[in-house]
C-alpha positions in Angstrom: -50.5 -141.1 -61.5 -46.9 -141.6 -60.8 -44.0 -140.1 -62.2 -40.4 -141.8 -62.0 -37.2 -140.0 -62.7 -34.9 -142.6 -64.4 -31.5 -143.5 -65.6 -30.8 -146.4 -67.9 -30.0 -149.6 -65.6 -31.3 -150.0 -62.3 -34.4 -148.0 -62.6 -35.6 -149.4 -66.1 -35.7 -152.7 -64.1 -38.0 -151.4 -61.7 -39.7 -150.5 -64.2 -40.2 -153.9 -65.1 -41.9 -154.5 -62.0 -43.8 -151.1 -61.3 -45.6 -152.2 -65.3 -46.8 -155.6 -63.5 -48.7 -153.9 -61.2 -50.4 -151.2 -62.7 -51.2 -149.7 -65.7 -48.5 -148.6 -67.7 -50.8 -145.1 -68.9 -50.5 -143.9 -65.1 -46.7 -144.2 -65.3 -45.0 -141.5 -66.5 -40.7 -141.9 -67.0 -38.6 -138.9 -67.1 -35.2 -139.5 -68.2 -32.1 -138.3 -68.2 -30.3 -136.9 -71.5 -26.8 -136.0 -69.9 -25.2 -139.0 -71.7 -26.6 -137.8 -75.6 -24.2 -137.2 -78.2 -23.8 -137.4 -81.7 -21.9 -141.0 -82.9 -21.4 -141.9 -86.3 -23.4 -139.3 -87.4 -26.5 -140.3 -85.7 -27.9 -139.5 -82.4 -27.7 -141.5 -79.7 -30.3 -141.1 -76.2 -28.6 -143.9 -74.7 -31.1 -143.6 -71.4 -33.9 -142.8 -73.3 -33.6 -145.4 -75.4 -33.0 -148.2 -72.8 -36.3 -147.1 -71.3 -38.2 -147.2 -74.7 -36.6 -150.6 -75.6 -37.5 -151.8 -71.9 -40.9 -150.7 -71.7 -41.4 -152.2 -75.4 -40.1 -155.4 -74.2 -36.7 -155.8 -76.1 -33.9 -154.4 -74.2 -30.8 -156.6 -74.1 -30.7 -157.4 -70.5 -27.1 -158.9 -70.6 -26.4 -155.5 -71.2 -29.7 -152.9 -70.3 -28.4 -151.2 -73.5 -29.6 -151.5 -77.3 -31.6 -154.4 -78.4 -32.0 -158.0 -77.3 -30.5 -160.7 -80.1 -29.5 -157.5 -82.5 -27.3 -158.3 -85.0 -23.9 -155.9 -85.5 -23.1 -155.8 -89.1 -23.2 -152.1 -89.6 -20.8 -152.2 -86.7 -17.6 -154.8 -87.4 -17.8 -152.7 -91.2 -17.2 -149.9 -89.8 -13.9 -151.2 -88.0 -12.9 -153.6 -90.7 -12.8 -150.2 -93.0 -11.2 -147.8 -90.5 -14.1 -146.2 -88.6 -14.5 -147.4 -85.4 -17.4 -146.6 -82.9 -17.0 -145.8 -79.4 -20.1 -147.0 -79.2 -21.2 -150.6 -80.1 -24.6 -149.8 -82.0 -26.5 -153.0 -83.2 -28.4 -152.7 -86.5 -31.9 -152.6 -85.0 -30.8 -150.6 -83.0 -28.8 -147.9 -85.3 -32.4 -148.0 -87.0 -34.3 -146.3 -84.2 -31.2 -143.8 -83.5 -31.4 -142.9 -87.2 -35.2 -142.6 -87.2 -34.4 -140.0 -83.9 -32.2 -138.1 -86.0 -34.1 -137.4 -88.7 -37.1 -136.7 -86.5 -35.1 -134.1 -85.0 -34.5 -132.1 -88.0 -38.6 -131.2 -87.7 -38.4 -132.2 -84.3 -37.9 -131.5 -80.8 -36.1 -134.6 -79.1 -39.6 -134.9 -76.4 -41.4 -134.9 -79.6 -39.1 -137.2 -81.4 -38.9 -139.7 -78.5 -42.8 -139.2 -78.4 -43.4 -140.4 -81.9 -41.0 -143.8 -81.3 -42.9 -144.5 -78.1 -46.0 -144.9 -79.9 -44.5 -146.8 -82.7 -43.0 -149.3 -79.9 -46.8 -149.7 -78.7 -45.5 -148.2 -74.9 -48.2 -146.7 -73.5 -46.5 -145.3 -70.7 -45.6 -141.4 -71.8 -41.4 -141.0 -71.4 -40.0 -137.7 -71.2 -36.3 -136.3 -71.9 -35.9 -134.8 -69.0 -34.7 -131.6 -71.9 -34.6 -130.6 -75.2 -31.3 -128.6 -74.8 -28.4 -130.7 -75.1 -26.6 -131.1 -71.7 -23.1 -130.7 -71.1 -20.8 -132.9 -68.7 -17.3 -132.6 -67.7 -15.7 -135.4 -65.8 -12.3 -133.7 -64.6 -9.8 -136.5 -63.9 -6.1 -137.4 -63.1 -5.6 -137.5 -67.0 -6.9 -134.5 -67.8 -11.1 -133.2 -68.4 -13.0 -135.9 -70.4 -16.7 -136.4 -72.0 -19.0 -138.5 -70.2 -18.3 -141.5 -73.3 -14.5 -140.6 -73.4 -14.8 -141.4 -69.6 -16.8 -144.4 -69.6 -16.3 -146.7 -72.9 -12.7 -144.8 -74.2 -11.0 -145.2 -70.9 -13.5 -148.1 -68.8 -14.2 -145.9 -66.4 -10.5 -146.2 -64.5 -8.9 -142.7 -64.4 -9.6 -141.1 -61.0 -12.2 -138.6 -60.8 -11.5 -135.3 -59.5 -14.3 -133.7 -60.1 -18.1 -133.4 -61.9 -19.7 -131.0 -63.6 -22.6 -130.8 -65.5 -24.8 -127.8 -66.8 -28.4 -126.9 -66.2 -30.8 -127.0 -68.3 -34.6 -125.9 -68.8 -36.8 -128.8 -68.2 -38.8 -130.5 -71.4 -42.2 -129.4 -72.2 -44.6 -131.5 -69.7 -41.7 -132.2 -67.3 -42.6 -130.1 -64.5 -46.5 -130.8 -64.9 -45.6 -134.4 -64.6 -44.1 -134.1 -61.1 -46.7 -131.8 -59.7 -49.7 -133.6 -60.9 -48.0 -136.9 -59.6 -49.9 -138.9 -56.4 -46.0 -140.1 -56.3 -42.7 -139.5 -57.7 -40.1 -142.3 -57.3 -36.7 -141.8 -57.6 -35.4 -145.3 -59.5 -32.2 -147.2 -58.5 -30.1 -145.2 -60.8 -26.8 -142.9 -60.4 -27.3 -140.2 -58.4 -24.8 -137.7 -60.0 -25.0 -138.7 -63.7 -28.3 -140.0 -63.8 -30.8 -138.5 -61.3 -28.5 -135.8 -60.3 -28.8 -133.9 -63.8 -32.9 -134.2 -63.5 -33.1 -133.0 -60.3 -31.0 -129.8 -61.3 -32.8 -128.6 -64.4 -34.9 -125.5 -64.0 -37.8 -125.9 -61.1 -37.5 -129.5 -60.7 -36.3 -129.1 -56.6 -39.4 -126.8 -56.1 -41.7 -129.4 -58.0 -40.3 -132.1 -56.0 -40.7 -130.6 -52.6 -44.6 -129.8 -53.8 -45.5 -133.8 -54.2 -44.9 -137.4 -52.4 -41.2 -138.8 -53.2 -40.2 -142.2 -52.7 -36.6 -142.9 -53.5 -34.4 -146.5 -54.0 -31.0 -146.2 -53.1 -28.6 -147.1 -55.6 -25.5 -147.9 -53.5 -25.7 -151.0 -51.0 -22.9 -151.5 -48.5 -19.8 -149.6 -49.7 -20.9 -150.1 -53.2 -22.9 -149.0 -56.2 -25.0 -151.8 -57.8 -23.7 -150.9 -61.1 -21.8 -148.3 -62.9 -19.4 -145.8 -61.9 -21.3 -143.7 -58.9 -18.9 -144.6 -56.4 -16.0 -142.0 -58.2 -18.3 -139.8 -59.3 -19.8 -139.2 -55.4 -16.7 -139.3 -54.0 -15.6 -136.6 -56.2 -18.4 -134.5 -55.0 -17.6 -135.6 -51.8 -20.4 -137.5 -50.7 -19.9 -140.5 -48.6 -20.5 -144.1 -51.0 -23.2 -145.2 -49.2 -27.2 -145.3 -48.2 -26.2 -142.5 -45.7 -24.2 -140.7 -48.8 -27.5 -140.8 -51.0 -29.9 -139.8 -47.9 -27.8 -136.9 -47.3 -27.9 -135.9 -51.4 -32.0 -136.4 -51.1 -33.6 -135.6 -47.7 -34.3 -131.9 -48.3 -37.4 -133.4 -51.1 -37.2 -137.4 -50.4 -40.4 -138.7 -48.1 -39.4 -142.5 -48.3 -36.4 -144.1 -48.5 -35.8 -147.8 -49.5 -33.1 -149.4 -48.7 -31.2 -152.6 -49.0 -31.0 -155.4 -45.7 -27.2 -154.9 -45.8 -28.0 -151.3 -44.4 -30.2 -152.3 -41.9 -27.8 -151.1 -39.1 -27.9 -147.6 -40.5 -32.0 -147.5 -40.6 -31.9 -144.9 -37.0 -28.8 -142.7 -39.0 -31.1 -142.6 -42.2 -34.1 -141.5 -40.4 -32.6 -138.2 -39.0 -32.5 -137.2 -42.9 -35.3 -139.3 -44.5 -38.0 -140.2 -41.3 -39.6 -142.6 -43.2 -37.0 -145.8 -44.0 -37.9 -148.8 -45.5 -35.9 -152.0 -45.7 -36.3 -155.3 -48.2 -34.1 -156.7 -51.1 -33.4 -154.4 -53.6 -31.3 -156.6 -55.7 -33.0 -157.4 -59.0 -31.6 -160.7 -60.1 -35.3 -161.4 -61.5 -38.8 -160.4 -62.2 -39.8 -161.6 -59.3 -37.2 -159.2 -57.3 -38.5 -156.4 -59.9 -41.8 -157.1 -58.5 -41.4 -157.0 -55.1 -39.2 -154.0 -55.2 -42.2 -152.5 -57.2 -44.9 -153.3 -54.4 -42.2 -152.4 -51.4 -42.1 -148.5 -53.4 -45.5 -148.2 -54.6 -46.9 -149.0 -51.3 -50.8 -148.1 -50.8 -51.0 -147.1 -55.0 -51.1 -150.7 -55.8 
């Protein structure tokens, strides 16, 4: 079995390769809820939900967020009659955010998400990585903001000072997951916002350091391959960079993967993370995902 901690771009596509390979019931996806509010009066799992829609085979890849060839009716009405989203919901979308919600009055959100997987048909279990609602503050040059207000509100472009985030008690299963695992891999996703959050909630370290960990650098060169993890680890003062992520991992990481642009740093690597592996991990296309895939599940495929 294998166990892979997630956020809601890069690793989903590895997902799409990892599902090609072998059975999607000895896959389990933990994912990260620091990004879950309340919008328009429905709640929105915007990581969650981008695994559930990718493992169903919808997600929107233009985007890696809500559904592929939604429609957005709900949406432009609610401008054109003065309430605007910060989030752009599509309709089928909205539909399985309200179906959360309501779920959650009976609910917990592991059992809610639970409940859509198997409507989706995903046969892969996917777990919140909690069912307490996580708090983030991204302290900038304009003053503290919410991980949205940062992101969609303002694009992402005040300087980050700092980042904060609570911790929380793992979901139900969470833990369990990771110790019964012959693997855990650590996706291609932020490591502050996205993995960093999982890796902080109550006895996931100790789990970690119990079981095999393979992890897929996000940042190649001097740059993140998408999103804003470049401020946010500079801000915690980590290095942006394959050496930057090593450095934030090796205490718990057994394998590294790494992109051919950091080839040159494979000796610096291995003083944190011994084993170091180098291919392509840009995913321009399945058969990238799939390759990536192979390259981190090694001898389990």
């Amino acid at each position: 079995m294998i166990s892979v901690l997630s956020g809601g771009t890069g690793t989903p596509k590895l997902l799409q390769g990892m599902v090609k390979l072998m059975n999607p019931e000895d896959i389990t996806v933990i994912v990260n809820t620091l990004e879950n509010d309340y919008f328009s009066g429905v709640y929105v799992a915007p990581d969650v939900d981008t695994v559930l829609y990718t493992l169903a085979g919808i997600i929107n890849e233009d985007t890696w967020y809500g559904v592929k060839g939604d429609s957005f009716i709900t949406h432009d009405r609610l401008k054109e009659i003065g309430c605007p989203e910060t989030l752009r919901i599509g309709d089928r979308d909205r539909a399985m955010k309200i179906q959360k919600t309501l779920l959650m009055k009976e609910h917990s959100l592991s059992e809610a998400v639970d409940i859509q997987r198997k409507e989706l048909g995903i046969k892969s279990p996917v777990i919140p990585m909690s069912n307490q609602q996580s708090q983030i503050t991204i302290t900038t040059d304009q003053g503290a903001m919410g991980f949205h207000q940062f992101l969609v509100e303002n694009q992402g472009t005040p300087r980050v000072l700092d980042v904060s985030c609570q911790k929380v008690d793992p979901a139900p299963g969470l833990i369990e997951s990771i110790e019964d695992s012959d693997m855990v891999v650590i996706g291609p996703s932020n490591p502050i916002t996205s993995i960093g959050p999982i890796i902080s909630a109550k006895r996931v370290k100790k789990a970690l350091k119990k079981t095999y960990v393979v992890g897929v650098s996000p940042i190649v060169g001097d740059k993140p391959v998408s999103g804003p993890a470049a401020k946010f680890m500079q801000a915690k003062g980590h290095e942006v960079s394959v050496r930057g992520v090593a450095s934030m991992y090796h205490d718990f990481m057994d394998r590294i993967i790494i992109d051919q642009v950091d080839a040159n740093h494979q000796e610096e690597i291995e003083k944190l993370i011994l084993d170091v592996m180098i291919t392509e991990t840009i995913m321009t296309n399945m058969e990238d995902k799939i390759n990536l895939a192979r390259c981190t599940l090694g001898e389990n495929v």
